[in-house]
C-alpha positions in Angstrom: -81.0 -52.7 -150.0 -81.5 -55.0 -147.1 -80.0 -52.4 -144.8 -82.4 -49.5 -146.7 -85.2 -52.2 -145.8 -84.0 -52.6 -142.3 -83.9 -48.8 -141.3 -87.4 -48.3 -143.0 -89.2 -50.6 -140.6 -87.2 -49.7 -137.7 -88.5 -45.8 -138.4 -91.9 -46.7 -139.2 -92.4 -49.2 -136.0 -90.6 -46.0 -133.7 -93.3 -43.7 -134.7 -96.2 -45.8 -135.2 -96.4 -48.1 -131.9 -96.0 -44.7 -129.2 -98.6 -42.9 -131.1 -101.0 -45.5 -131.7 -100.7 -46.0 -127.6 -101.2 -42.2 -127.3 -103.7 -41.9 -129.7 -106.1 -45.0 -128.3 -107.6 -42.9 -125.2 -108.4 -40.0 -127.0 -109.7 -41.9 -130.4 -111.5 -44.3 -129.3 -111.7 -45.7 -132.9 -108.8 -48.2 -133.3 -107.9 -47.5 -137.3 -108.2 -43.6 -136.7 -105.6 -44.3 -133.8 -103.3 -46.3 -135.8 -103.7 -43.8 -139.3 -102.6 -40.5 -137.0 -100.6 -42.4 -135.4 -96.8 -40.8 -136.9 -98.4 -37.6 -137.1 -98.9 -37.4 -133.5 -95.5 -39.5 -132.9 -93.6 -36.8 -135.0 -95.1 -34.0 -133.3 -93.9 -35.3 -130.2 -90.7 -35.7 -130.9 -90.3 -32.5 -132.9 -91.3 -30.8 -129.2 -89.1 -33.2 -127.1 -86.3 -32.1 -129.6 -86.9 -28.3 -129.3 -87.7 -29.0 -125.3 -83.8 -31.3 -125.0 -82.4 -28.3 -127.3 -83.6 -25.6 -124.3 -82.2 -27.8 -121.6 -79.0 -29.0 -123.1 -80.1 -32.8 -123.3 -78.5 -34.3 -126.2 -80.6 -35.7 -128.6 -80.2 -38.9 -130.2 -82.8 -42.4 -131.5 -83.4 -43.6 -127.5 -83.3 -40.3 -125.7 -86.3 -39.1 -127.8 -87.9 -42.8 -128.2 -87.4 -43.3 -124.4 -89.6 -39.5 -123.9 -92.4 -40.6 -126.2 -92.4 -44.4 -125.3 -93.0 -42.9 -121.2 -95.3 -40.3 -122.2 -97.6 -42.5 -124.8 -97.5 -45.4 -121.8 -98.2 -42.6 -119.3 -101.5 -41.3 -121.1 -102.7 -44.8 -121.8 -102.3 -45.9 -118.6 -104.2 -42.9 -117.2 -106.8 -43.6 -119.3 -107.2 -47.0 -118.6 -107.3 -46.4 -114.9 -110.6 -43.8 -115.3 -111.9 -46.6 -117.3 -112.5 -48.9 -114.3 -113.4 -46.5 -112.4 -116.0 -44.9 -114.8 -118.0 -46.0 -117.7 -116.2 -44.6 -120.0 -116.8 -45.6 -124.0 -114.6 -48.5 -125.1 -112.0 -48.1 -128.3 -114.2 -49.1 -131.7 -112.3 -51.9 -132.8 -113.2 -53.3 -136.0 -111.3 -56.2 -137.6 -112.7 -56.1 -141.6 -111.7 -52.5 -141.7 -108.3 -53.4 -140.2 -107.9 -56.1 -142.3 -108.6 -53.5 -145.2 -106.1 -50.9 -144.0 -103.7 -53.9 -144.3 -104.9 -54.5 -147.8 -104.5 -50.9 -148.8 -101.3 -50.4 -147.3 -100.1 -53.7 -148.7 -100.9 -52.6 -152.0 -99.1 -49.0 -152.2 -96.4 -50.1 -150.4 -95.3 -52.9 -153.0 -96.0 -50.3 -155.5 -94.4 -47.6 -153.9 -91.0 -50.3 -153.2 -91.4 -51.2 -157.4 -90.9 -47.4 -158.3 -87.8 -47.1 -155.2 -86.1 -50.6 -156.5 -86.4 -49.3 -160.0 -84.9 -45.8 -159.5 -82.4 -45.9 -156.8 -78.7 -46.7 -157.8 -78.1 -48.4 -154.1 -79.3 -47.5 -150.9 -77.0 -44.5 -150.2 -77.2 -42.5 -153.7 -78.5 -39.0 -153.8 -79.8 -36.0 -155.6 -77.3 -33.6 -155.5 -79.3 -30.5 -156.4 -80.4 -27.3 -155.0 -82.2 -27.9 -151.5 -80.7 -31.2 -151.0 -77.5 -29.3 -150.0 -79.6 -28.1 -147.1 -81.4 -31.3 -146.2 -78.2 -33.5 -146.4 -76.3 -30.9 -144.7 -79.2 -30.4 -141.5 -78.8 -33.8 -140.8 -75.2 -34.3 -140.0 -75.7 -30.9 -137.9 -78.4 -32.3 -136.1 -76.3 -36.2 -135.6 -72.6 -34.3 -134.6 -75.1 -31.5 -132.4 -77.2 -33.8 -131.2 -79.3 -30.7 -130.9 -82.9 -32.0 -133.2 -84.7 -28.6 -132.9 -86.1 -27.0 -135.5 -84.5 -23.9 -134.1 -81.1 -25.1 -134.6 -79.8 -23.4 -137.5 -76.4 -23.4 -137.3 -74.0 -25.3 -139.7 -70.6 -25.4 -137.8 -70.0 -26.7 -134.3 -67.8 -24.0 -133.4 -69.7 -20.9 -134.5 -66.2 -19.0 -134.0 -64.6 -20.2 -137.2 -67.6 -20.4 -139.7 -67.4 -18.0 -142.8 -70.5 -15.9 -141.5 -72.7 -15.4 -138.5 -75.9 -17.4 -138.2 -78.5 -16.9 -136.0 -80.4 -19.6 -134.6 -83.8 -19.1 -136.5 -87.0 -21.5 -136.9 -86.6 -24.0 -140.2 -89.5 -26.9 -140.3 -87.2 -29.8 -139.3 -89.3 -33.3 -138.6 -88.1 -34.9 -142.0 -84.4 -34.2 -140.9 -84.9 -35.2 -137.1 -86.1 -38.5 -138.4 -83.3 -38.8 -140.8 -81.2 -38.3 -137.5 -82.6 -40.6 -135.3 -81.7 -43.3 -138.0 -78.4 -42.3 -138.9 -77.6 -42.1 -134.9 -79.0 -45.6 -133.9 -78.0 -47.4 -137.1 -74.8 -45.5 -138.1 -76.0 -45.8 -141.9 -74.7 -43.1 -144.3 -76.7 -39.2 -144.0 -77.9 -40.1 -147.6 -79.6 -43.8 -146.6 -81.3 -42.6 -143.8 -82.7 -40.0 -146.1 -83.7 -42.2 -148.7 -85.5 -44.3 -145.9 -87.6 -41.3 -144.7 -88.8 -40.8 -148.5 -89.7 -44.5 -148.7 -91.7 -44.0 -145.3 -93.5 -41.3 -146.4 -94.5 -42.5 -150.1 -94.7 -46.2 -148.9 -96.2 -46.2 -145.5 -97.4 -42.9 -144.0 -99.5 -41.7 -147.1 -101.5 -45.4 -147.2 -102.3 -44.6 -143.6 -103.0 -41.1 -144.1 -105.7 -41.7 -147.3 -107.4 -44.6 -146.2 -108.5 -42.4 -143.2 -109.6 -39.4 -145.9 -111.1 -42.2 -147.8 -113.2 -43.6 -145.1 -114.1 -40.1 -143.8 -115.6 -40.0 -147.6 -117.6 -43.0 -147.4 -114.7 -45.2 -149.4 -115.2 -47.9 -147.4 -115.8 -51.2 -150.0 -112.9 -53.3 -150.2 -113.1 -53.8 -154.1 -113.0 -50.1 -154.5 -110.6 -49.6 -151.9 -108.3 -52.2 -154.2 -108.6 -49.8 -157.2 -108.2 -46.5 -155.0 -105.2 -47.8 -153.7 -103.5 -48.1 -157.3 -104.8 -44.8 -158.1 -103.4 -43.2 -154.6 -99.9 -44.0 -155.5 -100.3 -43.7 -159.5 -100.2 -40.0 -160.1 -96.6 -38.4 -160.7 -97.5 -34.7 -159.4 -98.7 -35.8 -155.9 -96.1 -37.4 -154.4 -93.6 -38.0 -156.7 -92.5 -34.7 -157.9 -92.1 -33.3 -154.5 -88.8 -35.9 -154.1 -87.7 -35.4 -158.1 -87.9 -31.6 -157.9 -85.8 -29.9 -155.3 -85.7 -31.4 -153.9 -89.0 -30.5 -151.7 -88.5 -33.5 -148.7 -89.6 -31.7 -145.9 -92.6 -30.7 -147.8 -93.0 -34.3 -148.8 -93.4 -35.6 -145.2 -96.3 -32.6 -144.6 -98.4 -33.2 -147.7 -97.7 -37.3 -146.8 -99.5 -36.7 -143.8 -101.8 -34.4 -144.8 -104.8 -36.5 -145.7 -105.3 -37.6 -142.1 -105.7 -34.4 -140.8 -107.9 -33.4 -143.2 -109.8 -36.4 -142.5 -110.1 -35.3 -138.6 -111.0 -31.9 -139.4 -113.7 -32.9 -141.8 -114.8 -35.0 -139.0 -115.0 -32.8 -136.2 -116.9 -29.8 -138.8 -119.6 -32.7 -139.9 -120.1 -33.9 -136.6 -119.5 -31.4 -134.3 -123.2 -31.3 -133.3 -123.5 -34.9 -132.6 -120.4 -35.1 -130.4 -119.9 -34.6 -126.3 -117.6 -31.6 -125.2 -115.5 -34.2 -123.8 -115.5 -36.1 -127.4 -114.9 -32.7 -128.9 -112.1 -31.6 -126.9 -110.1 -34.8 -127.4 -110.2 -34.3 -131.3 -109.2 -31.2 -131.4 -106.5 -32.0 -128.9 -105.8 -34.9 -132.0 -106.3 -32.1 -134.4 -103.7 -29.6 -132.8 -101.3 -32.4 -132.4 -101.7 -33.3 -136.1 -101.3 -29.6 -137.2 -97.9 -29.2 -135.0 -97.1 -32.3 -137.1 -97.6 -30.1 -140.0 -96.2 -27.1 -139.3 -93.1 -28.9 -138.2 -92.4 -31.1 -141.3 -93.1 -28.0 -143.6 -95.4 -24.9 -142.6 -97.1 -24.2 -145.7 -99.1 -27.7 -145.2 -101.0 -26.0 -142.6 -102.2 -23.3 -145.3 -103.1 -26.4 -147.5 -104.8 -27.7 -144.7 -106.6 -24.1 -144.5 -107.2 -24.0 -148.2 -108.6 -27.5 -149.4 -111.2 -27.2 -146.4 -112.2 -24.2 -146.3 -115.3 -24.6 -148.7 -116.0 -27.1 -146.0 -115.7 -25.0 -143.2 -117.5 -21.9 -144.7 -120.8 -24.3 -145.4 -120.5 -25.5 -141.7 -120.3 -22.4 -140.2 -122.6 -21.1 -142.3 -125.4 -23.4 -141.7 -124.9 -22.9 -137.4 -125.4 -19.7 -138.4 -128.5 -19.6 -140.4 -130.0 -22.0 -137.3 -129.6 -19.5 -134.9 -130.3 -16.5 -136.9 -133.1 -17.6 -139.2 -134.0 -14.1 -140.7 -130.1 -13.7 -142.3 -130.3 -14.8 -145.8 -128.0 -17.6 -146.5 -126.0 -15.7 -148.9 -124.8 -13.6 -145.6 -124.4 -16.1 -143.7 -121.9 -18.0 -146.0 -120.7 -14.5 -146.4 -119.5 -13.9 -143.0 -117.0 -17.0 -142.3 -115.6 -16.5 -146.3 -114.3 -12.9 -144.8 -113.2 -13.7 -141.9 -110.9 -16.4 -143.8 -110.0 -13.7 -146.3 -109.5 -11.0 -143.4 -107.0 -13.6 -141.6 -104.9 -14.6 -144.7 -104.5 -11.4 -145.6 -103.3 -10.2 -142.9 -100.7 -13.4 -142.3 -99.6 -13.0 -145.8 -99.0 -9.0 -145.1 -97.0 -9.9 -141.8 -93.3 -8.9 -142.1 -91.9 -11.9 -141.5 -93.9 -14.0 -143.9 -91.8 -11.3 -146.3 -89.5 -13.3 -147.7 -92.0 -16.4 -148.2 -94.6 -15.1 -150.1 -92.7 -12.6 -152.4 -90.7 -15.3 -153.5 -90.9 -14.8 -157.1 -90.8 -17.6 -159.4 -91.2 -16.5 -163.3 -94.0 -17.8 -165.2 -93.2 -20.9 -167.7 -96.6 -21.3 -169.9 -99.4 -19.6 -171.2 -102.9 -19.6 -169.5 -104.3 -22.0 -171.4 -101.6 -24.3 -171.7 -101.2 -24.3 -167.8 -105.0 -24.7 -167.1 -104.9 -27.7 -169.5 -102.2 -28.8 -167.5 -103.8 -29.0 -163.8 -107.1 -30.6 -165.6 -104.8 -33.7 -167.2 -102.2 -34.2 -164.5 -99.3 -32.6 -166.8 -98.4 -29.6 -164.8 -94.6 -28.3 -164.2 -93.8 -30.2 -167.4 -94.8 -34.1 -166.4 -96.9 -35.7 -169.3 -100.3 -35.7 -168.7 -102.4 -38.8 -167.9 -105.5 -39.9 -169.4 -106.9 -42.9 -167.3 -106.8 -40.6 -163.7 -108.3 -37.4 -165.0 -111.6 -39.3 -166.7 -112.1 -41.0 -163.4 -111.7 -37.3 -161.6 -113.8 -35.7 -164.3 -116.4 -38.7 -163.3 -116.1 -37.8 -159.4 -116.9 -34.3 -160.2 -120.1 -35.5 -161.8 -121.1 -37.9 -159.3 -120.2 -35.2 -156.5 -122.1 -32.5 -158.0 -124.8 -34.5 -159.2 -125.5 -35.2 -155.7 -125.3 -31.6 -154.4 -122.3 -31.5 -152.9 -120.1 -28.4 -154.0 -117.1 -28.3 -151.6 -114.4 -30.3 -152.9 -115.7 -29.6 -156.5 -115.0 -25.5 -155.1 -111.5 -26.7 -153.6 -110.8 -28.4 -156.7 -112.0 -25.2 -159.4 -109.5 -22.7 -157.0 -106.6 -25.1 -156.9 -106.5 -25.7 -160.8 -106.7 -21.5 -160.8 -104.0 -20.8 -158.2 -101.6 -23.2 -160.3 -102.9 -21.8 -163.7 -102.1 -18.1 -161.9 -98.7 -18.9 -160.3 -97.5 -21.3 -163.6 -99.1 -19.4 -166.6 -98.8 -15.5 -165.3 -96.9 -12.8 -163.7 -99.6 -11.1 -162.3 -99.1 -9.1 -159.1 -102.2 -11.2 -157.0 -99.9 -14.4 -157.3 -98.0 -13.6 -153.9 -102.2 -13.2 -152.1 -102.5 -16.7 -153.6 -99.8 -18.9 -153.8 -97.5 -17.0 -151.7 -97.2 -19.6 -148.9 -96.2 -21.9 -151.0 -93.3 -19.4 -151.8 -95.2 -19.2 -155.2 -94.1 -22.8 -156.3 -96.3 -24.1 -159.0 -94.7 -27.6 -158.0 -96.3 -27.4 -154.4 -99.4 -26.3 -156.0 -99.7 -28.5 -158.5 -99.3 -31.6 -155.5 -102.2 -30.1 -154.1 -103.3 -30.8 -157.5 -102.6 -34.1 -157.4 -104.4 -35.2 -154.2 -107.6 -33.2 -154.9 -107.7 -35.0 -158.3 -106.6 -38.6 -156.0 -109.7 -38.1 -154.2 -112.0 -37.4 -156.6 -110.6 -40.1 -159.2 -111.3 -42.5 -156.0 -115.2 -40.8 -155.3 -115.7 -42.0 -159.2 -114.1 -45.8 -158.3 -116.1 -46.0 -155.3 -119.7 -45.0 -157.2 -119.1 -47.0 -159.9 -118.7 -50.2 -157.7 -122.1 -49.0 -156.2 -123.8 -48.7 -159.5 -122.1 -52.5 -160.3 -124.2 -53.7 -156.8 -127.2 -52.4 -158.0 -126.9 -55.0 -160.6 -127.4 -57.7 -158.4 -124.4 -59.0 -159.8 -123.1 -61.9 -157.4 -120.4 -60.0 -155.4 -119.8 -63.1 -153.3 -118.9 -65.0 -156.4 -115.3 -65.9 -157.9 -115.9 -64.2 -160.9 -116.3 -60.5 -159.4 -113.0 -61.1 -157.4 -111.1 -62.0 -160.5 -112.8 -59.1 -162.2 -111.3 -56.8 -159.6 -108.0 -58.0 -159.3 -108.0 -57.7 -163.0 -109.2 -54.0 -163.2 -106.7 -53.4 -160.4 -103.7 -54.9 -162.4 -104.6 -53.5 -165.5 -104.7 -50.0 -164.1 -101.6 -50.5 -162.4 -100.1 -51.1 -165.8 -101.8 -48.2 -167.7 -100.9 -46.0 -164.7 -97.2 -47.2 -164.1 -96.4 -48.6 -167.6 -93.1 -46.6 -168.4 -93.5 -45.6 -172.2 -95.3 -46.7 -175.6 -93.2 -47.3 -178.3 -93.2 -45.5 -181.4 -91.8 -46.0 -185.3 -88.2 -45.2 -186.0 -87.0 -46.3 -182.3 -89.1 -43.4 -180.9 -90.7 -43.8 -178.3 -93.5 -41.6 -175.9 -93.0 -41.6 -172.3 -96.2 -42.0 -170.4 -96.8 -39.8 -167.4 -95.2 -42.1 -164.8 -92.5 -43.4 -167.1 -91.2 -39.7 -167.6 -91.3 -39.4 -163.5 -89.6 -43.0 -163.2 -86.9 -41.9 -165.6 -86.0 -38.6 -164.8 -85.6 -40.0 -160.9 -83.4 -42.7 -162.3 -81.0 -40.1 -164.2 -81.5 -38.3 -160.4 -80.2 -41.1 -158.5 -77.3 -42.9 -160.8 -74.0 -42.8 -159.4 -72.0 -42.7 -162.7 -74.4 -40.6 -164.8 -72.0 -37.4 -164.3 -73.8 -34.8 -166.1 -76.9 -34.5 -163.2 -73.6 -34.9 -160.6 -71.3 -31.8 -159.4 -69.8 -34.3 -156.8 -68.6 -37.0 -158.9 -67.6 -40.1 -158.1 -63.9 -39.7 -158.8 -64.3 -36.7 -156.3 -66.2 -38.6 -153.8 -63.6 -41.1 -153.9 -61.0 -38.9 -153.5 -62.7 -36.9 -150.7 -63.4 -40.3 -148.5 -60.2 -42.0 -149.1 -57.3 -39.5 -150.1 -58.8 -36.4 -147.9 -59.8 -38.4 -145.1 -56.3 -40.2 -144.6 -54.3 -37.4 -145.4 -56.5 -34.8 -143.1 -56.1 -37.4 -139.8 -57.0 -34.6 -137.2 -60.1 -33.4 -139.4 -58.8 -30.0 -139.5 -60.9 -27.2 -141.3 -60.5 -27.2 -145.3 -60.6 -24.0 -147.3 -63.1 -25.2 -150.6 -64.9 -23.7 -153.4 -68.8 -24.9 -152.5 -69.7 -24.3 -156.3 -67.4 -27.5 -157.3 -69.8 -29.7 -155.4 -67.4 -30.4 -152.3 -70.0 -28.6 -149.8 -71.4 -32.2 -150.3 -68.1 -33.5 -148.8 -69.1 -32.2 -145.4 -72.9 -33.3 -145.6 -72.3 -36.6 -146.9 -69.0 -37.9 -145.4 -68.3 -35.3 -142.4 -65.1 -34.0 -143.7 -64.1 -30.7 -142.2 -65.0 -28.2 -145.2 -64.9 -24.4 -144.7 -67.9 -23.4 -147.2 -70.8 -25.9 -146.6 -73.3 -24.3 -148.4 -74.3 -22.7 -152.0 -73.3 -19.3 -152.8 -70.5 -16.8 -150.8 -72.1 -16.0 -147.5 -74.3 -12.6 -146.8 -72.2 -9.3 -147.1 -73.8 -8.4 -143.8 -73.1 -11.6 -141.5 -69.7 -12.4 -143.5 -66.7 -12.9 -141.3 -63.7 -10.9 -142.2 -61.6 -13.5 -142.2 -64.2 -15.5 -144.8 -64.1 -12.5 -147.0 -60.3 -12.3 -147.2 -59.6 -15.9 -148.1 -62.2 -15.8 -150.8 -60.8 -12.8 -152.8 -57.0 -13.3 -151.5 -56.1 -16.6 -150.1 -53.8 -17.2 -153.0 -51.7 -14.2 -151.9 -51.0 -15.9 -148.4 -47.1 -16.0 -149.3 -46.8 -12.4 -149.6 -49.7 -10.8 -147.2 -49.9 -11.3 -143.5 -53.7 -10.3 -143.2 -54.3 -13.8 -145.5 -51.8 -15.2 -142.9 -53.6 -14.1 -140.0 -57.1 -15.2 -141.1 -55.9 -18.5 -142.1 -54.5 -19.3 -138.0 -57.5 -18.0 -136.9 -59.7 -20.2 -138.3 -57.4 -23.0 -138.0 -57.3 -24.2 -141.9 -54.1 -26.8 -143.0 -55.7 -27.4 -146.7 -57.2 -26.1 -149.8 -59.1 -28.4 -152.2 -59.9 -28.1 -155.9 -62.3 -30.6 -157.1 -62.5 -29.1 -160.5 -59.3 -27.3 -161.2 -58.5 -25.3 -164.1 -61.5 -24.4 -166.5 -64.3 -25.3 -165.2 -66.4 -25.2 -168.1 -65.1 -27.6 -169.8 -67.2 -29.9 -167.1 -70.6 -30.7 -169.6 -73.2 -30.9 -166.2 -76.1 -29.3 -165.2 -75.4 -25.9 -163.1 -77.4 -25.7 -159.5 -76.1 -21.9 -159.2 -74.9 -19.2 -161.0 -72.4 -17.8 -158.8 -69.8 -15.5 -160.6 -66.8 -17.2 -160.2 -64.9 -13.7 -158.8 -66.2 -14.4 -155.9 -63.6 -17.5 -155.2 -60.9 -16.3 -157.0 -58.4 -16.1 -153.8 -58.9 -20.1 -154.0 -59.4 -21.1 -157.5 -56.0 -19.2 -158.3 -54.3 -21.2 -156.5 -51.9 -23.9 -158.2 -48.6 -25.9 -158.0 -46.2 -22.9 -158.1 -48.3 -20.7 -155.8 -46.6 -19.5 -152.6 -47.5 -20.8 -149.8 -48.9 -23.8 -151.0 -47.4 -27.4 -151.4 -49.3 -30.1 -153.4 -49.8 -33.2 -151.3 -52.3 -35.1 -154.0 -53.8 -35.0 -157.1 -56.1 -36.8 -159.6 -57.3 -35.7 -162.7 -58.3 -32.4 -162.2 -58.2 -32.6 -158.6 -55.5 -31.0 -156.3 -55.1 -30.9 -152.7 -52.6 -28.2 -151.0 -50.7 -28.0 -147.7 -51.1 -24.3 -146.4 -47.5 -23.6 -145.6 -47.8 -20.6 -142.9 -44.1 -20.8 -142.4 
């Protein structure tokens, strides 16, 4: 874990140092500089990436560090150079809020580390489920490429020989290029790096991210930023599922640093009046930064940035409005920037090439009530509910609306009816509503989960003003204690794992259901949630590896779970991905060995396709009846569509068995 440890820090220092020195000149505000700090770091590097793809630089950890080290050092040297010669505004530097974005941080991270010690079966285990087969997979594309774009979509590096034809097409890639980095400066396994990203973004960038939300809230007491700080990191449905469903990683780095940008933008709309152009323009400059950030790491976070502001944004522009046209009644002039919202997501959600996004169709699961029940008590896309977090958020509400303020209390009433929609119906408005989330109530119900964050911590924060009112002593040693106690008895209500119940039953609490089903997740030798087990592993990185000593391309069933062989290990495998390839970009040689390789003896078309693409090998992970194999199913593939290779066995033609293991078997193709 030390090494898991290691590449952490080594991440988290890359990305936060260069922005923080890009981020200084235009800030001005020393903890807003270091809280957007990765988010403008990662959008660098995302367009360095794309920019080294266009010119044929290869990308690695120091070719990309080196561009945004010189361009961070470039801008703050600029800036301090106009400083001398004009009186410009020195950087806000204040060293109690500092010291409390070290205490917050602190706190989530050693919480965030428990629930990652607890749950991960060493530092290189994986989820080997649906879109992990794609993250996994991008990775050792994007270390054997070195090509980090997010428009590098290809799987094989000689397009020739792959099964189908893939364009190059756009694919939000910031959690996989910093995955990459890791993997090419450290050398560590595709899986640890990826395991270090998640722990960035759970442990490190979302402490950042809040406190600067929290602060743009008026959160700013240290004794309720204690208790905020449990309740940040306590609620299962925002972050947690987003790594235990999936799994969603990519979407997990955008909503991670979505809180900051949502703190800018609230501060540019409040302020906006107050502010110089020049003061303006270097925000939104921030801002756009911040939302290429976003769109890079996973696109549909800039919709949630759209979405959970907007009530914001409609009240702001409504206001200018009724200043300069004082005759319009308010109503209108609230009206006018709600339709021009509508008129624009409309029409991106009609655009043809959102198509496939928003008609996604996922199946309803619940009833109505059940699912709106659900979003009030944390429980949604079948997590437990929680009881301590949703009285605190029913007590934000209160305090919010009590003091007339309706537009986090409107974000909050839409959010719980998108996911009630999208997770309790099958009504044909869901693709208008939740369609950029590819109608996912789990990314809805994580914007859930950090509506309900913030207004759980609005509630903290009051009630530690009410507690002042008292004239309690706040200096003395008995309110600290009292603090720390509330803090650790919350973190034990919040994270405690399951209450025990007669008969040797027992009820999993909210986070205990989240801690154990990542657990099952992540164990090696728990073979039911595993199609790559470790025998086959084994087999794969010792037997395959020595006996393949050129690396040469072997012919695979993906559906047995060796896809993963190639992501995880780099072996040569001909099928690297989920499901036989497109009828329309298929190869013909790909389509020949799938429904005929086994007639290779006997047919000189199998022969033929078989030298072109170079294959020496055929591998069976799970040979013979396959359902015999009790473990969860990540596709439902029909099994004719492999047949040429699963027919294959010891007195086939053209085949001579070089190793076995259980139900294992390795073939020499015998062209001759």
């Amino acid at each position: 874990m030390l090494l898991l440890a290691l590449a952490v820090l080594i991440i988290f220092i890359s990305i936060t140092l260069p922005g923080l020195l890009f981020n200084l000149p235009l800030a001005k505000d020393a903890t807003k500089a270091i809280c957007l700090a990765p988010a403008t770091s990662i959008a660098l590097l995302s367009i360095f990436a794309i920019a080294f793809s266009r010119m044929g630089i290869r990308a690695n950890y120091f070719s990309l560090i080196i561009g945004l080290g010189s361009i961070s050092i470039l801008l703050l040297g600029f800036s301090l150079l106009l400083q001398r010669r004009k009186s410009h505004q020195r950087i806000r530097v204040d060293k109690k809020e500092l010291l409390y974005l070290v205490m917050f941080t602190f706190i989530m991270a050693i919480l965030a580390a428990y629930v990652f010690l607890t749950v991960l079966d060493g530092p290189d285990c994986y989820f080997q489920a649906w879109d992990n087969q794609t993250h996994l997979r991008k990775i050792r594309v994007f270390v054997e490429t070195g090509d980090y774009s997010s428009f590098n979509s290809q799987i094989y590096g000689n397009p020739k020989i792959a099964p189908q034809q893939i364009k190059n097409g756009f694919y939000p890639s910031a959690w996989h290029l910093l995955a990459s980095m890791l993997v090419s400066l450290l050398n560590i396994p595709v899986t640890t790096a990826a395991n270090a990203i998640n722990i960035l973004c759970v442990g490190l960038l979302l402490p950042l991210t809040l406190f600067l939300c929290l602060r743009e809230l008026d959160i700013v007491s240290p004794k309720a930023l204690i208790l905020c700080a449990v309740v940040c990191i306590g609620v299962p449905i925002y972050p947690w599922d987003l790594i235990s469903y999936g799994p969603l990683y990519p979407n997990l780095l955008g909503f991670c640093l979505l809180p900051g940008e949502m703190a800018l933008l609230l501060n540019l709309v409040n302020t906006i009046e107050k502010k110089n152009p020049l003061e303006i323009s270097k925000n939104v400059f921030l801002l756009l930064l911040g939302m290429t950030s976003l769109a890079l790491a996973h696109t549909n976070t800039i919709f949630s940035l759209g979405l959970i502001l907007a009530p914001y944004i409609i009240d702001k522009v409504g206001q200018l409005i009724k200043k300069r046209q004082q005759n319009l009644p308010v109503s209108i002039c609230l009206a006018i920037p709600l339709l021009i919202i509508l008129t624009i997501w409309i029409i991106i959600n009609r655009m043809p090439f959102m198509g496939n996004v928003v008609n996604c169709h996922w199946q309803s699961f619940t009833s109505v009530p059940q699912a709106f029940l659900s979003a009030l008590f944390l429980g949604t896309t079948t997590h437990p509910i929680q009881l301590l977090v949703p009285a605190l958020v029913f007590i934000g509400i209160y305090f919010e609306i009590k003091e007339r303020n309706y537009c986090l209390a409107i974000t909050y009433i839409l959010l719980v009816l998108f996911y009630t929609i999208d997770a309790g119906t099958d009504l044909a408005i869901k693709p208008f509503l939740t369609g950029f989330w590819y109608n996912d109530y789990h990314r809805i119900s994580a914007m859930v989960g950090l509506i309900s964050i913030l207004f759980a911590c609005k509630a903290i924060n009051q009630i530690i003003q009410n507690l002042k009112k008292t004239h309690f002593d706040q200096k003395s040693f008995k309110y600290a204690a009292a603090t720390s106690i509330a803090a650790a008895t919350m973190a034990l209500i919040v994270f405690y794992p399951s209450i025990p119940l007669p008969h040797k039953q027992e009820l999993p609490t909210a986070f205990g259901y989240q801690i154990k089903e990542m657990r099952y997740q992540f164990d090696k030798q728990l073979i039911y949630y595993d199609i790559f087990s470790p025998l086959e592993e084994d087999f794969c990185k010792t037997t395959l590896s020595q006996l393949n000593t050129d690396n040469s391309i072997v012919i695979n069933n993906p559906d047995d779970g060796s896809l993963f062989a190639y992501s995880v290990y780099g072996l040569n495998m001909y099928y690297r991905s989920w499901y036989p390839p497109s009828s329309t970009t298929e190869t013909k040689e790909s389509n020949i060995i799938r429904h005929r390789l086994n007639e290779i003896a006997d047919n000189s078309t199998v022969r033929k396709a078989v030298e072109r693409i170079g294959a020496k090998y055929v591998l069976q992970l799970d040979h013979g009846d396959q359902t015999l194999e009790y473990r969860i199913q990540y596709n439902y593939d029909n099994a004719e569509e492999w047949r040429g290779i699963d027919l294959i066995d010891e007195s086939t033609p053209g085949f001579t068995l070089i190793a076995a293991n259980d139900d294992i078997r390795l073939y020499r193709i015998d062209l001759n």
